[in-house]
FIDODO-823093 format. One record per residue (C-alpha): residue number from 1; x, y negated, z. Coordinates in pm, 1 decimal, decimal comma. Each point is the difference from the previous one (the first is absolute). Last residue first. Layout:
<rs>
(NUM (X Y Z))
...
</rs>
This chain:
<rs>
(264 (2268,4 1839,5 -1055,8))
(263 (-323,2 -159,0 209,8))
(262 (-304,6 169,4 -90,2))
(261 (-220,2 -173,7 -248,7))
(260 (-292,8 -102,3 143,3))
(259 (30,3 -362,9 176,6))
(258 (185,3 -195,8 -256,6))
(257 (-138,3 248,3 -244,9))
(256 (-321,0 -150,5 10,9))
(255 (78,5 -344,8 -77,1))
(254 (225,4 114,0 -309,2))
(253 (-318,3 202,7 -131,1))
(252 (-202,5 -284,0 95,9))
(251 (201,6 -305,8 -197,2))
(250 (308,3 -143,7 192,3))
(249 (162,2 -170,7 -272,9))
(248 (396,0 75,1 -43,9))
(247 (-70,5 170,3 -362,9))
(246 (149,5 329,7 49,0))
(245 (-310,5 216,2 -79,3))
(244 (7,8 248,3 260,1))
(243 (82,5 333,2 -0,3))
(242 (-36,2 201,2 327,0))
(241 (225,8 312,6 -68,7))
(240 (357,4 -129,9 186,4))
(239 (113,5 -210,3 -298,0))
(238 (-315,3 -142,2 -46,0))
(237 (-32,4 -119,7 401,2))
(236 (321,2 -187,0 -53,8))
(235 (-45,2 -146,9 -295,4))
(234 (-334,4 -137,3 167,5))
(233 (172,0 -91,8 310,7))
(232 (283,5 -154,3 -185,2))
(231 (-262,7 -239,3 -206,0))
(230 (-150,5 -82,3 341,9))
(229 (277,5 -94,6 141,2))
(228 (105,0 -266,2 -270,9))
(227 (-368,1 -123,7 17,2))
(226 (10,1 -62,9 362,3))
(225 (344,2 -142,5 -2,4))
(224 (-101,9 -227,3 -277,2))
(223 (-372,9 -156,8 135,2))
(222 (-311,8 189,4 192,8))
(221 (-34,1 -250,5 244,6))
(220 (-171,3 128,6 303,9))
(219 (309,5 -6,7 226,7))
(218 (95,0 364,7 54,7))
(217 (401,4 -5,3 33,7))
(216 (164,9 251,5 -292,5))
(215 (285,8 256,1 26,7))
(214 (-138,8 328,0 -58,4))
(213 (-65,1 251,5 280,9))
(212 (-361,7 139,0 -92,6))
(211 (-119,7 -231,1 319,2))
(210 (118,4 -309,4 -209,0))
(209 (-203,1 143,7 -296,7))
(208 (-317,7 46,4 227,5))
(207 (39,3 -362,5 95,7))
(206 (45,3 -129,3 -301,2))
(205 (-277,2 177,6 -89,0))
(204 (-194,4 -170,4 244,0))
(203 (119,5 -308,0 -37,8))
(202 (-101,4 -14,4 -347,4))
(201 (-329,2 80,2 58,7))
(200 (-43,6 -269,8 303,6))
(199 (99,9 -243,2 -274,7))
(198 (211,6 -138,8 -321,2))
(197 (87,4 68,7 -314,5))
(196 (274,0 -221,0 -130,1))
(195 (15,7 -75,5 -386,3))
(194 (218,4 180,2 -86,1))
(193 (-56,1 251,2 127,0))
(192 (-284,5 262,0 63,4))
(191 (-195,8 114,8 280,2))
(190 (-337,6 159,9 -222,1))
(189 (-345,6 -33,0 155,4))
(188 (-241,6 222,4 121,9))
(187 (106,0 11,3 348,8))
(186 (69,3 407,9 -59,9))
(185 (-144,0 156,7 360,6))
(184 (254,2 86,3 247,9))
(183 (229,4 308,6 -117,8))
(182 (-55,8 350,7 147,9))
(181 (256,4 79,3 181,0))
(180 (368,7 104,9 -117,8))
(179 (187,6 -244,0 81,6))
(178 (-140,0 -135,6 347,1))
(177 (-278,9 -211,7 38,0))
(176 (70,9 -340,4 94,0))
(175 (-98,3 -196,4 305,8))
(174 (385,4 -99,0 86,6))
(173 (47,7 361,3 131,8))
(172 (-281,5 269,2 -113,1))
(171 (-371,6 -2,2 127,6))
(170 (-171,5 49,1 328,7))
(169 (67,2 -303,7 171,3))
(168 (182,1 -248,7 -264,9))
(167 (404,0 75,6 62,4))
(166 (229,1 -263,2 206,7))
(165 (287,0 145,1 -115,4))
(164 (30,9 205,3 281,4))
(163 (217,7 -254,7 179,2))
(162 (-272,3 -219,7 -60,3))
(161 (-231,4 192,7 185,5))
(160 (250,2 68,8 310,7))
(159 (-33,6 -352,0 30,9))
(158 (-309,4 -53,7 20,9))
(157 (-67,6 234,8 278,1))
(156 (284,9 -92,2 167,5))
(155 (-62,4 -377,4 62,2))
(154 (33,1 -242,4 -347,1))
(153 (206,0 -151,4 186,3))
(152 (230,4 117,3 273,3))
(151 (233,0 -306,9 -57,9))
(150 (375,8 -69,5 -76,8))
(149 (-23,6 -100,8 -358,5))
(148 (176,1 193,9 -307,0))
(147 (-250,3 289,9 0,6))
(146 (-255,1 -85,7 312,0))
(145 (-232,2 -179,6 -259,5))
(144 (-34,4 315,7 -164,8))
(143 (64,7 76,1 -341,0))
(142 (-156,6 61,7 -383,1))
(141 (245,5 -98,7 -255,4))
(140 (-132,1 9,1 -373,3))
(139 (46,2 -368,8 -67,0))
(138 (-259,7 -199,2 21,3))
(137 (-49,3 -347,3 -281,5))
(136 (-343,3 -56,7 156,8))
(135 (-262,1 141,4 -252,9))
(134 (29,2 337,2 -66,4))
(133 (293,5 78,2 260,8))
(132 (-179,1 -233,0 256,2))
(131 (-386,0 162,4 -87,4))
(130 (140,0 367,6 37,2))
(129 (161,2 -71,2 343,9))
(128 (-323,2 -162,3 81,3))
(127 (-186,7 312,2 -115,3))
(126 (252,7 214,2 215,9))
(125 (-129,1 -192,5 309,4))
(124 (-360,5 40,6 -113,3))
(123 (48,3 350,1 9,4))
(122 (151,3 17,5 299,8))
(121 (-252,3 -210,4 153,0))
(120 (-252,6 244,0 -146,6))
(119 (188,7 332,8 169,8))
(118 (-39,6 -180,6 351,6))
(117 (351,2 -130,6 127,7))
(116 (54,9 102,2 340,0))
(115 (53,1 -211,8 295,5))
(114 (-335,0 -212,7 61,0))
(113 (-13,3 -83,4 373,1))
(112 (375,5 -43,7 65,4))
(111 (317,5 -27,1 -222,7))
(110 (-178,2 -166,6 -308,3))
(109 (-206,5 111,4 -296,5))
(108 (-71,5 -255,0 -274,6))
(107 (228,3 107,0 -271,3))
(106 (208,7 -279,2 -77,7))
(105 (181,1 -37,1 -337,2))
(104 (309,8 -279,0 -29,1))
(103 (128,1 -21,7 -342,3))
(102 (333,2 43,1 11,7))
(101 (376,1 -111,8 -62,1))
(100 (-125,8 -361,8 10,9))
(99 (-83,5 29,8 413,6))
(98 (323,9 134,3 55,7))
(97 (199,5 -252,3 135,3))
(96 (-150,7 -51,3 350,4))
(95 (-287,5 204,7 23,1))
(94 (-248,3 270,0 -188,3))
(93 (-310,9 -238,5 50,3))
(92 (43,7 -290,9 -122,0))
(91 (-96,5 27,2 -326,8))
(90 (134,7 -158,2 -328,9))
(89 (-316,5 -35,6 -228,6))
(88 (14,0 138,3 -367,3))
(87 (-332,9 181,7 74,4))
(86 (-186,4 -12,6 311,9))
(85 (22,1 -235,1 323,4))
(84 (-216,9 212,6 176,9))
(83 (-266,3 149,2 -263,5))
(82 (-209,6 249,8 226,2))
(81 (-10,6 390,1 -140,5))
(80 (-307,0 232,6 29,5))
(79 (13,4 315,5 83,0))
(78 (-235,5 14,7 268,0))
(77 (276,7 74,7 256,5))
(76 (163,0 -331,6 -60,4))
(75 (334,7 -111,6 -240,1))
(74 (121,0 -309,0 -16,9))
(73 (214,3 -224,9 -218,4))
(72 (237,0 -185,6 -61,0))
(71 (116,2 -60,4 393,8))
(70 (97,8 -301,0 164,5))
(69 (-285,6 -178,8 77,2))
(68 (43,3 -390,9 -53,4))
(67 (212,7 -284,0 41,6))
(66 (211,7 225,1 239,3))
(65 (2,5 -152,9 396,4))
(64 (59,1 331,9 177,9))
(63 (-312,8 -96,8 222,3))
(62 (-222,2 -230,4 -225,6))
(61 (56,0 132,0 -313,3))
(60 (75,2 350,3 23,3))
(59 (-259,8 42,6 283,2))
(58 (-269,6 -128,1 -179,5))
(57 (81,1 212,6 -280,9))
(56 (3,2 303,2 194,8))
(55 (-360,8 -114,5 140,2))
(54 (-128,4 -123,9 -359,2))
(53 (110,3 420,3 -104,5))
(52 (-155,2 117,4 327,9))
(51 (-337,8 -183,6 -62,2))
(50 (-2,3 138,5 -376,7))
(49 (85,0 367,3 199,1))
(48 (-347,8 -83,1 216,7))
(47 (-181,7 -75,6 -280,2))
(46 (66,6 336,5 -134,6))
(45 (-160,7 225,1 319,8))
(44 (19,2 350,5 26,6))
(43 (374,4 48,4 -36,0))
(42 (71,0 -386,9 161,8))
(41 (-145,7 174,3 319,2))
(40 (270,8 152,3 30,4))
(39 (154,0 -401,7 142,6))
(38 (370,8 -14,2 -95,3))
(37 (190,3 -52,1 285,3))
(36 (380,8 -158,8 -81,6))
(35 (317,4 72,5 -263,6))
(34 (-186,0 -69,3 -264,4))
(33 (66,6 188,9 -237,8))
(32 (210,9 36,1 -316,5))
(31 (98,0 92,7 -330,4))
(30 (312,1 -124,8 -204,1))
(29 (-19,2 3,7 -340,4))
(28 (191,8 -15,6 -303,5))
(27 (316,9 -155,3 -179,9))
(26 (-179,9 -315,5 -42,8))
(25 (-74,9 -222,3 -278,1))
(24 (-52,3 -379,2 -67,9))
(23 (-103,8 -155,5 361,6))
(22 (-87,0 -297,1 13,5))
(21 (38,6 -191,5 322,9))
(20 (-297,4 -54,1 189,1))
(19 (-118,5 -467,3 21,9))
(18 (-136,3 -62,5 328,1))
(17 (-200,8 23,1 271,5))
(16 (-219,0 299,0 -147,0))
(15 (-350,4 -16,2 0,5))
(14 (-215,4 177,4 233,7))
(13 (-131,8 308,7 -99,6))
(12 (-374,1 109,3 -16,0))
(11 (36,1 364,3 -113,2))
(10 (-223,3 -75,1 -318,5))
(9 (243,1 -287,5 -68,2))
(8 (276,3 159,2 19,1))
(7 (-97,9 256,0 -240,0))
(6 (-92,0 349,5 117,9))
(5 (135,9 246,2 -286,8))
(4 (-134,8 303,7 -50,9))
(3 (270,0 180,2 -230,4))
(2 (-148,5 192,0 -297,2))
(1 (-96,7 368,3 62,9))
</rs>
């Protein structure tokens, strides 16, 4: 499913104090928590995770002094993902130094009350990660806030689900299927270049080609890399019994065999 986005707006933010710096492209993510109580009740409840999100903000403002919240984006239990300071928009959240290595992802669990992250926040934590590398310049790191700042962030729960590659509950690591599964459902379009192709398509099999093993960075832009690769894969699968035309366009025979043909 898309990404379900809660603008600003909708969550009632304040505005910021000041000008955010821009921020071109990142290496990744980090994810987070927040450190304090988060209320259960935020599970049944979704107004009550838009009053946590102004509450966090409130707090980054007026008690560590930042001109606004400091995270991208967050993730709740309904999966649904607030707009913090968003795309191209140096956080503050990963500290001193590092804040324009990374987007900065909170998942909105903390060290007391609510501790582990409900399957849908996951989710909608791996849709953000999916939103930053289609839209936000990511990079295909996924890390804690604890790696390269002394912290306990994002608590052990978290944490020990981004050391596992912080996998979509109940399917395959990075929310692909593995190669050989049954492939996704054809868009219905062809990825071709030039000129650029872009979208949550081309992700996706960028994606699923990363996860293959060849060298490429999902970013939604299906431009020279992709189309070099792609022309290799399909060369590739002909010479071991899955011929493809080798035309570098991602058609549906091409599509499927990104997820069906067995890896050589």
């Amino acid at each position: 499913m898309p990404i379900d986005l809660i603008t600003r707006a909708e969550w009632r933010a304040r505005a910021p104090k000041g000008d955010v710096d821009y921020l071109a492209r990142t290496r990744g993510v980090k994810v987070h928590y927040t450190g304090g109580r988060v209320d259960p009740k935020t599970v049944d409840d979704h107004d009550l995770c838009a009053a946590a999100v102004r509450g966090i903000q409130r707090g980054h403002m007026d008690g560590n002094g930042w001109i606004d919240i400091g995270y991208s984006f967050i993730a709740c239990a309904h999966r649904k993902v607030f707009v913090g300071r968003g795309l191209h928009q140096l956080p503050a959240a990963n500290g001193p130094g590092l804040n324009s290595g990374h987007y900065a992802i909170l998942g909105l669990v903390g060290n007391s009350g609510l501790t582990v992250p409900p399957d849908d926040m996951l989710h909608a934590i791996r849709d953000a990660i999916e939103y930053v590398r289609a839209h936000g310049g990511a990079g295909p790191e996924i890390k804690g806030h604890r790696d390269g700042y002394s912290t306990d962030c994002p608590g052990p729960k978290l944490y020990d689900w981004v050391q596992a590659g912080a996998p979509r509950p109940g399917g395959a690591q990075g929310g692909q299927p593995k190669p050989g599964e049954k492939a996704p459902t054809f868009p219905g379009r062809l990825m071709t270049y030039p000129p650029s192709t872009r979208g949550a398509d081309v992700y996706s099999w960028q994606a699923q080609m990363r996860d293959r093993g060849w060298d490429l960075i999902p970013d939604g832009t299906y431009g020279p890399r992709s189309r070099d690769i792609c022309t290799a894969f399909q060369r590739d699968s002909t010479a071991h019994g899955w011929p493809l035309d080798d035309d570098g366009v991602v058609g549906p025979a091409t599509w499927r065999a990104a997820w069906e043909r067995p890896v050589s």
